[in-house]
C-alpha positions as CSV (number, residue, x, y, z in Angstrom):
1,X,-10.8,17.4,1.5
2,X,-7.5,18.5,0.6
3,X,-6.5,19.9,4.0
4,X,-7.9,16.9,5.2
5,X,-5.0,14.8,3.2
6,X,-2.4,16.9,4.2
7,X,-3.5,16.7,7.8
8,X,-2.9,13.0,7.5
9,X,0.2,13.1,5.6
10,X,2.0,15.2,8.2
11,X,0.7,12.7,10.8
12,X,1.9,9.3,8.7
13,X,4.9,10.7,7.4
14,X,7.3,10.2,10.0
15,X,6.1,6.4,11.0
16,X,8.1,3.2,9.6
17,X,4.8,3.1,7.3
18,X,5.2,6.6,6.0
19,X,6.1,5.8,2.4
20,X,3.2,3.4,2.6
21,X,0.7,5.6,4.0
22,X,1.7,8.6,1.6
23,X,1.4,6.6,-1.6
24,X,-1.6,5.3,-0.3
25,X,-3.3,8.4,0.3
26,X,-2.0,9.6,-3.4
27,X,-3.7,6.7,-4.9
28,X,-6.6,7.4,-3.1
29,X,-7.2,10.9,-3.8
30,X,-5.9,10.2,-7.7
31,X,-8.6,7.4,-8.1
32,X,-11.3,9.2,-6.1
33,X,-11.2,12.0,-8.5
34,X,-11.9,10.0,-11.7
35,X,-13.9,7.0,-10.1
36,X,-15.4,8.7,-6.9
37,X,-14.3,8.3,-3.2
38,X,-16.0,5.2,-2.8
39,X,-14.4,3.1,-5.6
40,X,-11.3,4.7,-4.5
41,X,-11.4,3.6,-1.0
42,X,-12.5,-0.2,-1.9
43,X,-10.3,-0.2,-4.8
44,X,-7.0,0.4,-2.9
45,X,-8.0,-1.8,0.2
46,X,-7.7,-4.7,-2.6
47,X,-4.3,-3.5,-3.7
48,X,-3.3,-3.1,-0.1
49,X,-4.5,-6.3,0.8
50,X,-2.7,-8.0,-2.1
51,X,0.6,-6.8,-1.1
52,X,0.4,-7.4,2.2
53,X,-0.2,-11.3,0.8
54,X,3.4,-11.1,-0.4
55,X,4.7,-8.9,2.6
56,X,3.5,-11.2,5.3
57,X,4.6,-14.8,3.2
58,X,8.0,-13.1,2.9
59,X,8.4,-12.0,6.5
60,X,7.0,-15.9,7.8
61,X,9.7,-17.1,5.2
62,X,12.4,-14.9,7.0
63,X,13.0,-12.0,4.2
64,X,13.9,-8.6,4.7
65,X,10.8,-6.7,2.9
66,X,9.8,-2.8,2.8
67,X,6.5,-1.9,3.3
68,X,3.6,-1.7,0.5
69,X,4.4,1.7,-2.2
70,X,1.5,2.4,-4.4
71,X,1.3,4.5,-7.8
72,X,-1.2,5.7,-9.0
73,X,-2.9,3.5,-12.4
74,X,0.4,1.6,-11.9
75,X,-0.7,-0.2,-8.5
76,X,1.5,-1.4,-5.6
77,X,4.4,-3.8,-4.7
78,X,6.6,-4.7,-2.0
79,X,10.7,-4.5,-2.2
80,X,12.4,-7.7,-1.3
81,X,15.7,-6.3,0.8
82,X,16.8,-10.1,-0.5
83,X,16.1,-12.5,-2.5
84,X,14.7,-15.8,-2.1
85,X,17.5,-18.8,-2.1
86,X,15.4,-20.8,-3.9
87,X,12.7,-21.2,-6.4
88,X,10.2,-22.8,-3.5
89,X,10.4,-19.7,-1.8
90,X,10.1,-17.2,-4.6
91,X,6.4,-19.0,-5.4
92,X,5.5,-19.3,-1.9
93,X,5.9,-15.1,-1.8
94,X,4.5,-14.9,-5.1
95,X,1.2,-16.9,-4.5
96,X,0.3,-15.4,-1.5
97,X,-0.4,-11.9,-3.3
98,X,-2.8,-13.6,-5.6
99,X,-4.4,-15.4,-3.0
100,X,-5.1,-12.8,-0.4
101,X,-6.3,-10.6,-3.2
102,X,-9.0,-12.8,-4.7
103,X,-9.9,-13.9,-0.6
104,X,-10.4,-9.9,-0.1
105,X,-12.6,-9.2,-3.8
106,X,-14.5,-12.9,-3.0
107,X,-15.4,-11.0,0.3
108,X,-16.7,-7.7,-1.4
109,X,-18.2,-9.8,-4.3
110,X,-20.3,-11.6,-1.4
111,X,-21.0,-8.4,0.3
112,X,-22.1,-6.5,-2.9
113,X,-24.6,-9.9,-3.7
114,X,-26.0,-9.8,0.0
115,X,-26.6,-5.6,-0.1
116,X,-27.5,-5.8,-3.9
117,X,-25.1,-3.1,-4.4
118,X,-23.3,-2.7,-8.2
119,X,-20.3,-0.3,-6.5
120,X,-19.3,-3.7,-4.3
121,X,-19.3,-5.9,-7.0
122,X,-17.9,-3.0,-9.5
123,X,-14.9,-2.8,-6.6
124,X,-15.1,-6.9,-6.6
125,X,-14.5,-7.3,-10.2
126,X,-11.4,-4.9,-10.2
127,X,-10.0,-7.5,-7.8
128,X,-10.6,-10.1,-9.8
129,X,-9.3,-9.1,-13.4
130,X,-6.6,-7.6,-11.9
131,X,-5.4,-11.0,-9.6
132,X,-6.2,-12.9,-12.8
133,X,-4.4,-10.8,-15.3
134,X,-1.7,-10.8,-12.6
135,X,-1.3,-14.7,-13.0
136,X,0.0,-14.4,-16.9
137,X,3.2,-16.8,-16.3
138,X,5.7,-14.1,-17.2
139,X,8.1,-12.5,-14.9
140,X,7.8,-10.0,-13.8
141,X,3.9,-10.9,-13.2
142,X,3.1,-13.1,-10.3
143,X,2.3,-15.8,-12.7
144,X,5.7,-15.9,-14.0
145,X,7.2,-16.3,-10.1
146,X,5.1,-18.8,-9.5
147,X,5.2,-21.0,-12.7
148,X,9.3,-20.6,-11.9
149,X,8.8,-23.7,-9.8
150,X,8.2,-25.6,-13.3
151,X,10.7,-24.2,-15.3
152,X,12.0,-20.9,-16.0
153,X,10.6,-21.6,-19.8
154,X,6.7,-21.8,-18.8
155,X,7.2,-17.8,-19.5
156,X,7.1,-18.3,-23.0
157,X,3.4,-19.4,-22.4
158,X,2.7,-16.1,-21.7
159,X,4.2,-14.2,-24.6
160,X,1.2,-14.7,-26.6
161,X,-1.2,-14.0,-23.9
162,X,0.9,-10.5,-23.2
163,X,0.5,-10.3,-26.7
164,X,-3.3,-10.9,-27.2
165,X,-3.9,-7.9,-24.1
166,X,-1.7,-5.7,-26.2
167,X,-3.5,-5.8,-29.2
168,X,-7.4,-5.8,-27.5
169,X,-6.2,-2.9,-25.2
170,X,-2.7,-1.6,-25.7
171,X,-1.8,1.1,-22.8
172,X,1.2,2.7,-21.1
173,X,1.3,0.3,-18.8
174,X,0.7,-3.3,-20.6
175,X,3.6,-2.0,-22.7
176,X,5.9,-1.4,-19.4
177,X,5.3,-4.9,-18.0
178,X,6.2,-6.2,-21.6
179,X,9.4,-4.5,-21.9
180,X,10.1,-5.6,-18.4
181,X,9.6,-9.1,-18.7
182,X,12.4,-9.3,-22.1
183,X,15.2,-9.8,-19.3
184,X,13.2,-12.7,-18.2
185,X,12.4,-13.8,-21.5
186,X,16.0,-13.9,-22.3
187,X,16.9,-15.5,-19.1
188,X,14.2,-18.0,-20.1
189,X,15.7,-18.6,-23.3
190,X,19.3,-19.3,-22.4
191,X,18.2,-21.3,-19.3
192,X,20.1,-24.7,-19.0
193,X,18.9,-27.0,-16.5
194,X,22.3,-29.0,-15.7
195,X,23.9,-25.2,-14.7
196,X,25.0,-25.7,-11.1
197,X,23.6,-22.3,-9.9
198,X,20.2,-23.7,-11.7
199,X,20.3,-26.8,-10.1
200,X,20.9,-25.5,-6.5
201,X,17.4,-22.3,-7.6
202,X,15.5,-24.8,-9.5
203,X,15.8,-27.8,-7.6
204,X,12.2,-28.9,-6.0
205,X,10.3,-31.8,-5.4
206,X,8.4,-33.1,-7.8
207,X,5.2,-32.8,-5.2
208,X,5.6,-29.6,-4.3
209,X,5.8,-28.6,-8.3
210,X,2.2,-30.5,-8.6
211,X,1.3,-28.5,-5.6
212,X,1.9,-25.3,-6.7
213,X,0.9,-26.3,-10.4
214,X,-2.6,-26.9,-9.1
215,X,-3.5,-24.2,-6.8
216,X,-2.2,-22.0,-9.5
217,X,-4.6,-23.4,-12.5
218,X,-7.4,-23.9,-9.7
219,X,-7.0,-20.1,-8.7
220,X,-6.3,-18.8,-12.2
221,X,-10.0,-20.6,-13.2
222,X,-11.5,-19.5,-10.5
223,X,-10.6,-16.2,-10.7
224,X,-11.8,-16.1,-14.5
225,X,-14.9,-17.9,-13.5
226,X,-15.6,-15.2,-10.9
227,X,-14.5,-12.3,-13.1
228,X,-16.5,-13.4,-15.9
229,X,-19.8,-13.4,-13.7
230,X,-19.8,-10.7,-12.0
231,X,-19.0,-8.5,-15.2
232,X,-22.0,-9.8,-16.6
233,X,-23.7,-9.1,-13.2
234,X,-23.0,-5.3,-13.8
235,X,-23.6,-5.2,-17.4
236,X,-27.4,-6.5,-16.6
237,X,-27.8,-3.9,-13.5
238,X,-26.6,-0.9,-15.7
């Protein structure tokens, strides 16, 4: 199995999706040893189809935007080469991540319920906690870049929710995302609406603020619905 990698690694590593393809592969073989090959490979797909979410909104909207990079128990993300010009834009990117992610565990959910399989819906809950957690509206989460579009000051909404994960299951990597969200929390904080620079980000229609408010509570309950079910699915099968 390892020759087989680093057959594939010399092949990928010298294509425009090299970095992609070799932190892809890592991932892969670092899950596969502690969750098996199989949760590995279905586990991944969902990150990679997540990113690709943002990648493909980000292209359509006209950014510059590297490829998927994946780490290991950390997950994936795309690098914007620039930013959005405004706040529209920034939750357009943000939501498709979230949206392609719960289409592709909604698939495997489905798929597990039709073959009766637990490993499918195992893989299919990943997707679902992880797309839900990754709603928290706090920047540098999803959440937080989509809620934007309401005010930068929704983030303090998710300061006890960070919070409440901390405490039930502190790790290495709840802690990162906290520590990176204080510049956002402090941006939040001093925000004043009537700032010129604010007014030409934050400006949007009131519509399209009741747009994105809804699809983002409808996904976020759907998403905990979802999650919610199909962990009790697994705890009955096991």
């Amino acid at each position: 199995m390892v020759k087989l990698l680093l057959l594939l690694l010399g092949v990928f590593k010298f294509g425009k999706l090299g970095g992609t393809a070799i932190t892809m592969l890592l991932s892969l073989a670092v899950y596969a040893a502690s969750f098996g090959w199989m949760y590995a490979a279905g586990f991944v797909l969902l990150l990679f189809c997540h990113e690709m979410g943002h990648f493909l909104a980000a292209r359509q909207r006209g950014l510059v935007v590297g490829a998927p990079t994946f780490i290991p128990f950390v997950g994936a993300w795309i690098q914007l080469k620039e930013q959005p010009l405004d706040v529209e834009t920034e939750a357009y990117v943000a939501m498709a991540g979230p949206l392609v992610g719960t289409a592709s565990a909604a698939a495997f959910y489905f798929w597990g319920r039709h073959a009766e399989n637990s490993l499918l819906l195992a893989i299919a809950y990943s997707g679902f906690f992880l797309n839900f957690f990754n709603l928290i509206p706090i920047s540098p989460l999803d959440g937080g870049r989509i809620t934007a579009i309401l005010s930068p000051r929704v983030w303090f909404l998710g300061v006890p929710l960070m919070l409440g994960m901390l405490l039930y299951s502190p790790s290495p990597l709840l802690i990162a995302i906290a520590i990176a969200a204080l510049p956002s929390l402090a941006k939040a904080w001093n925000y004043d609406a009537e700032a010129p620079e604010n007014i030409a980000y934050y400006n949007a229609p009131l519509a399209r603020k009741v747009e994105y408010a809804t699809l983002y509570l409808g996904l976020a309950a759907y998403l905990a619905v979802m999650a919610h079910a199909t962990h009790n699915m697994l705890a009955t099968s096991s």
